[in-house]
N, C-alpha and C positions, 0 to 999 in steps of 0.2 A: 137383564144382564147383557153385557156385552164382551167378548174377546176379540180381544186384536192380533195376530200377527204378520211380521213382514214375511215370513219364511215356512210355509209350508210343513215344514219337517217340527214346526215348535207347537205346531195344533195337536191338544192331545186327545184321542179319543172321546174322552167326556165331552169335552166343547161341540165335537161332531154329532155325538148324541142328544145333546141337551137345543143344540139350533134350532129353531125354527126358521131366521132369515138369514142367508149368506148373501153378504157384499163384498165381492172380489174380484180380482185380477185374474183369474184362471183357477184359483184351490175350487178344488171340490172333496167332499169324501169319499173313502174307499168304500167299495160297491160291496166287503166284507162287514160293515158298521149301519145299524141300523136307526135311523135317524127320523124326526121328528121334522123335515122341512118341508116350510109348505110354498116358501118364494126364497128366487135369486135372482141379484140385482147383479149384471153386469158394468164395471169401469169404464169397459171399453162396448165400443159400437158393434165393432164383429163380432160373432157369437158362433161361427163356424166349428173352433175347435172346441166350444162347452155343449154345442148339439150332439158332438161326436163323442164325449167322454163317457166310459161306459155306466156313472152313477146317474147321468140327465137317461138315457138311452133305458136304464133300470128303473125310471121315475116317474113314467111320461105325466102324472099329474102334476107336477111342481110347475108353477109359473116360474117363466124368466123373464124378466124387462134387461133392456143394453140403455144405455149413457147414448143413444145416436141423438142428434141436433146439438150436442155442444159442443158437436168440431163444427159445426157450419160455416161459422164467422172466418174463424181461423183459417179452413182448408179453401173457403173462398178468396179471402187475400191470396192464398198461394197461387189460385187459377188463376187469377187477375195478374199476379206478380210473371205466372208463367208466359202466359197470352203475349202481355207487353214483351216480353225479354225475347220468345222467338217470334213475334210479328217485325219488331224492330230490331231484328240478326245480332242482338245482343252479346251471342257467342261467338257469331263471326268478329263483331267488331274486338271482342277482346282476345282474341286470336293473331287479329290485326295492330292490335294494342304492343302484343307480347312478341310483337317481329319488327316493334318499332316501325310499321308501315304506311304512310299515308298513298293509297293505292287512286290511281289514276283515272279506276273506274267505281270509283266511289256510292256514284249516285244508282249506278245501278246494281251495282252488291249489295246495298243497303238500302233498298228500296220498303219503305216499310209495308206491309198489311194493316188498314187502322181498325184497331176492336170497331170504331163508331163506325165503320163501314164493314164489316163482317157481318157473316150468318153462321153463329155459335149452336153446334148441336151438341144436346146433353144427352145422355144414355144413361138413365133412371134421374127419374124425377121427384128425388126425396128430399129432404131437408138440406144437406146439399146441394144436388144441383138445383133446386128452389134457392137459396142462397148467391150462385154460380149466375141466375138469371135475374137476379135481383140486380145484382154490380152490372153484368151486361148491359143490361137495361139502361143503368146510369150514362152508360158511355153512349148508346145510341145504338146496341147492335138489334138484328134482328136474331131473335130467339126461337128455338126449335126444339123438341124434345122428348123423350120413349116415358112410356110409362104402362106398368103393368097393366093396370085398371083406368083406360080414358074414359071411363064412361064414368068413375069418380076421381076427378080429378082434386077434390080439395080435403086434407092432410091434415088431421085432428092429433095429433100426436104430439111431443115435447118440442115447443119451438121456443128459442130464445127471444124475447121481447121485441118487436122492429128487425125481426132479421128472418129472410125469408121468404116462400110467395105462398102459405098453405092456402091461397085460395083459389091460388092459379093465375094468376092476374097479369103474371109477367112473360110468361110463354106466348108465341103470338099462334105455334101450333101445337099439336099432342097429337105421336105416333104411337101408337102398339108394339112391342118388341118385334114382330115381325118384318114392320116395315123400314125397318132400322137400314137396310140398304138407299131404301129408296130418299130416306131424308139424307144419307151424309152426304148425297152426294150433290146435296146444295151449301153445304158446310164448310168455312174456310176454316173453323177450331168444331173438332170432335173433343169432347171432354166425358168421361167415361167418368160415372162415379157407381156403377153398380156394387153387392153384394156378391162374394161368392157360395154361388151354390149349384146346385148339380145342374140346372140349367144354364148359367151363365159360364160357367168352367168354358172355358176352348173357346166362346163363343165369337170373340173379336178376332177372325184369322184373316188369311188372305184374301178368301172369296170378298172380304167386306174392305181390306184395304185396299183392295182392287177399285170400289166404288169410292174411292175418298177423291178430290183433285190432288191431283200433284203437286199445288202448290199450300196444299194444307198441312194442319199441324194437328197432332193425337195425342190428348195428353190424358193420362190415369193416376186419377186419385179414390180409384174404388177398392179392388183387392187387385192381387198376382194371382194368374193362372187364368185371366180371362182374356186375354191378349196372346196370341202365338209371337212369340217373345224374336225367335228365329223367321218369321215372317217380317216382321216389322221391321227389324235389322236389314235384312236382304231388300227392302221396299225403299230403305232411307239411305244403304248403300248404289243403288241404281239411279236414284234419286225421282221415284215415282212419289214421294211425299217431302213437304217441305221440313217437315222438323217433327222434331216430339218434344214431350217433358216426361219422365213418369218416375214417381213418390214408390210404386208397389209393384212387389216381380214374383215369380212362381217360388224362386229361391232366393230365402231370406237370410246371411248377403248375399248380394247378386254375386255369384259364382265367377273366379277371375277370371275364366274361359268363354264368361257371355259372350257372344257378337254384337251384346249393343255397349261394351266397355269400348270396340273401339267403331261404332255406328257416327257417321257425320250428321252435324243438328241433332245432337238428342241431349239434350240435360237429365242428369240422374241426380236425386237427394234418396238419399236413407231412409225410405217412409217416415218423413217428419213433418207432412204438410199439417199433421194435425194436432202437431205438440204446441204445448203451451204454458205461460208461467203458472197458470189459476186452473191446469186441467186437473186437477184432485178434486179443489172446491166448486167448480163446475159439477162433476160428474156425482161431487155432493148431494149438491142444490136437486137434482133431480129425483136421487135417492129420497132427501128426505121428504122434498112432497109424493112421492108413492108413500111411503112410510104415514104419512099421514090420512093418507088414500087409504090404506091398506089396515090403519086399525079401528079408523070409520066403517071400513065396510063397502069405499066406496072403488069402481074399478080402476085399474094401476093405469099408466101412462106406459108407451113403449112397450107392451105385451110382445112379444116373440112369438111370430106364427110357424110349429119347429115345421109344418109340412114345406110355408116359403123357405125355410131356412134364416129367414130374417123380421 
């Protein structure tokens, strides 16, 4: 049997008791309802605020799997799309655009940085940034990039068919989060695609954009709260960095008193690198082969480690 609803407050009780599998966007049941679940399949990739809900925290046996690998494609084009847009002063020039200006010093305001001659560092090296270093690749950059465990580098997990590196193949090195200073600062694009979690919170501040060049660029498409938001601003108003992009902020909207609303070189979207027309039936497609996984007997894809947080 299955129930559906869009809205939370239409789920009645029975249905909570009678589940065995929830697939959602965030519903969970009240930690008052005693229920029969033995798995939950996450829509979305972050899992952050379903680790924290007091029925997962009352459950710790229920398996969770997340929908993560089928933003890859997607949030990839964004990096690529960001990359191009402030390597080649995109903003400046429509800045220059909208003052009606053909400026004298042309060639060297717009000087560009080429991806095919950059050294791209990722910070976390999951199905994204594997993604992120696939298209690098294409262009000719040299690739770099953190990952929890280098000592296994290749990623058995939900990958979209041709899209990807789970084997590792595209990265030309692999740091340990630790050494995460020591790589950016061979780095002309930092691209940030971590999880947030209690180790990662805070973790992108100044001490580290201190190690970037000046003339590079930080772009995040991981979560909010892993970046000192008021660091970065101050770093891009000085001008010790050359630009940013970033999708994801501590506060979600960005609060009209940030310092990066009015931060020079920074592009801000609405965490939307990872929307898309088919993202229901994506995050389907995965559902139902666990589902198939799951009444075989056999084990799920995307398991949720709750001690990583992701």
């Amino acid at each position: 049997k299955v129930f559906d609803a869009e809205k939370e407050k239409d789920i009645p009780n029975k249905a909570w008791t009678n589940a065995e599998i929830i697939f959602t966007g965030g519903f969970l049941p009240p930690t008052t309802i005693n229920t029969n679940v033995k798995w939950i399949h996450s829509i979305f990739s972050g899992v952050e605020n379903i680790l924290k809900d007091p029925f997962m925290l009352a459950n710790p046996q229920i398996i969770l799997t997340n929908s993560g690998g089928i933003h890859a494609a997607k949030i990839g084009e964004y990096v690529i799309g960001m990359m191009l847009a402030l390597g080649h002063r995109i903003p400046l020039l429509l800045q220059h655009q909208a003052r009606q200006e053909w400026s004298d010093q042309r060639y060297s305001l717009f000087m560009a940085q080429e991806l095919g001659q950059s050294t791209v560092g990722i910070l976390g090296y999951g199905r994204i940034g594997q993604e992120i270093a696939r298209l690098c690749k294409a262009f000719g950059a040299t690739v770099l990039a953190t990952k929890r465990d280098v000592r296994h580098p290749t990623d058995e997990r939900y990958h979209i068919e041709g899209r990807g590196d789970p084997a590792a193949e595209m990265v030309d090195r692999l740091y340990p989060p630790e050494a995460t200073g020591f790589m950016i600062k061979e780095c002309d694009f930092v691209v940030i695609t971590l999880p947030l979690t209690d180790q990662t919170r805070g973790f992108f501040g100044e001490q580290l954009i201190q190690k970037m060049k000046s003339t590079a660029f930080l772009i995040n498409v991981g979560r909010g709260g892993i970046v000192d938001e008021v660091a970065l601003a101050k770093a891009l108003q000085e001008g010790r960095l050359g630009g940013a992009a970033f999708d994801v902020f501590e506060h979600e909207p960005l609060p009209v008193d940030s310092p990066l609303w009015k931060a020079p070189n920074i592009i801000i979207s609405p965490h939307i690198s990872g929307n898309m027309v088919n993202y229901t039936k994506r995050a389907a497609d995965i559902f139902i082969e666990n589902l198939q996984r799951y009444l075989h007997g056999q084990p799920l894809l995307n398991v949720v480690n709750r001690e990583k947080g992701y």
